[in-house]
C-alpha positions in Angstrom: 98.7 -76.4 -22.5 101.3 -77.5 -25.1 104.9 -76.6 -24.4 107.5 -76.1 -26.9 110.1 -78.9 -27.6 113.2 -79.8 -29.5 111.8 -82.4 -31.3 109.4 -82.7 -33.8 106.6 -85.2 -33.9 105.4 -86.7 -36.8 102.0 -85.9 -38.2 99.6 -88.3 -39.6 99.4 -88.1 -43.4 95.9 -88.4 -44.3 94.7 -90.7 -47.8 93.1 -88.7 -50.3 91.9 -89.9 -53.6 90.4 -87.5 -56.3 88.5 -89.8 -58.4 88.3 -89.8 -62.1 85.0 -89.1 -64.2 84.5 -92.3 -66.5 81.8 -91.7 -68.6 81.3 -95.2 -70.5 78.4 -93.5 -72.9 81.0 -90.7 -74.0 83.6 -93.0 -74.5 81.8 -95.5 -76.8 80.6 -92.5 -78.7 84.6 -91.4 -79.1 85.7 -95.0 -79.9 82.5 -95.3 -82.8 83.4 -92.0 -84.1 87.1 -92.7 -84.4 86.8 -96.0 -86.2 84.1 -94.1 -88.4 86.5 -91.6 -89.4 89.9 -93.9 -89.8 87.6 -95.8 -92.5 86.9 -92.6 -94.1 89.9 -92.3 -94.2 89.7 -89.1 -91.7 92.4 -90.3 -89.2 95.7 -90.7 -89.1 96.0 -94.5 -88.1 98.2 -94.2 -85.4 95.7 -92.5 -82.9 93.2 -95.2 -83.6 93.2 -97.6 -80.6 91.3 -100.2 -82.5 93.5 -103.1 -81.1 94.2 -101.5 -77.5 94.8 -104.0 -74.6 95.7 -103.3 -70.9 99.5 -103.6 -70.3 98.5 -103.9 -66.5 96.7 -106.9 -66.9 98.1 -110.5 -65.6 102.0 -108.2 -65.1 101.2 -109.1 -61.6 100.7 -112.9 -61.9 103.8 -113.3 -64.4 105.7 -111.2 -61.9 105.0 -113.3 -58.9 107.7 -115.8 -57.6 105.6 -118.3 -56.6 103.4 -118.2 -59.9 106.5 -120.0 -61.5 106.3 -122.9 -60.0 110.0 -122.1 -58.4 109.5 -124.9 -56.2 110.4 -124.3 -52.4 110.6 -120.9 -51.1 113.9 -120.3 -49.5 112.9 -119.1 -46.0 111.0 -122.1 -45.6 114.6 -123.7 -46.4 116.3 -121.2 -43.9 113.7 -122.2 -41.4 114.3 -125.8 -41.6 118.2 -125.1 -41.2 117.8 -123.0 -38.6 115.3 -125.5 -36.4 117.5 -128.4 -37.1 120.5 -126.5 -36.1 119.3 -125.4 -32.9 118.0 -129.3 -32.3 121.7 -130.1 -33.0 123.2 -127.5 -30.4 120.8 -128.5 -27.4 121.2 -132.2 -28.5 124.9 -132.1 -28.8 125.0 -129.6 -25.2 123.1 -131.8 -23.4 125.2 -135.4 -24.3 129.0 -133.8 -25.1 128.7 -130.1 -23.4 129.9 -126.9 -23.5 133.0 -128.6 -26.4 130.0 -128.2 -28.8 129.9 -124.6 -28.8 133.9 -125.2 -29.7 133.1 -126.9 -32.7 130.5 -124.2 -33.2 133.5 -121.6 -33.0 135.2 -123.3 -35.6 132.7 -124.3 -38.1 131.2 -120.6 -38.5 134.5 -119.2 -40.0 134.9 -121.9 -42.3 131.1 -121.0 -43.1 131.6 -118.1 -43.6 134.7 -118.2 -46.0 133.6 -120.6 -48.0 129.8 -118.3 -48.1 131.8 -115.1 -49.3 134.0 -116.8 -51.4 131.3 -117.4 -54.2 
């Protein structure tokens, strides 16, 4: 038995896809009758899709970052800060002390400042 609440819980959304009918037949028969009738002279020329490329095709590849050859991504750079940060922070706790996280205090600001300031 299911008892009434406040709050609402989400429902699933189901995927549903309605394919398309492609008919390659048909469409050849439109395309030859088309180019038949702009030689006659039939057609206006700007419905004729004698030239017609995808627009889709290779937007993905030229859109990709890494496709540009951009070099080094920039969380692999972050990474390496980070990991070479923390080494300095247990390196400099374990042979100076607890004065490191000082230091710490007064770097960040300056960081931070001079971050924002661009």
């Amino acid at each position: 038995m299911k008892l009434p609440g406040l709050i609402k819980k989400p429902r699933y959304q189901k995927f549903h896809l309605e394919p398309r009918y492609y008919d390659p037949i048909k469409e050849d028969i439109e395309n030859r009758t088309s180019k038949i009738k702009a030689e006659l002279g039939l057609l206006d020329n700007d419905n004729l899709d004698a030239g017609y490329r995808s627009q889709i095709e290779g937007s993905f590849r030229k859109n990709m970052k890494h496709a540009t050859g951009s070099g080094v991504d920039q969380t692999v750079v972050l990474r390496l800060i980070i990991m070479i940060a923390l080494v300095f922070m247990i390196g400099g706790y374990v042979y100076i002390g607890v004065e490191i996280f000082y230091l710490l205090l007064l770097y960040v600001p300056f960081y931070l400042w001079r971050r924002f300031k661009k």
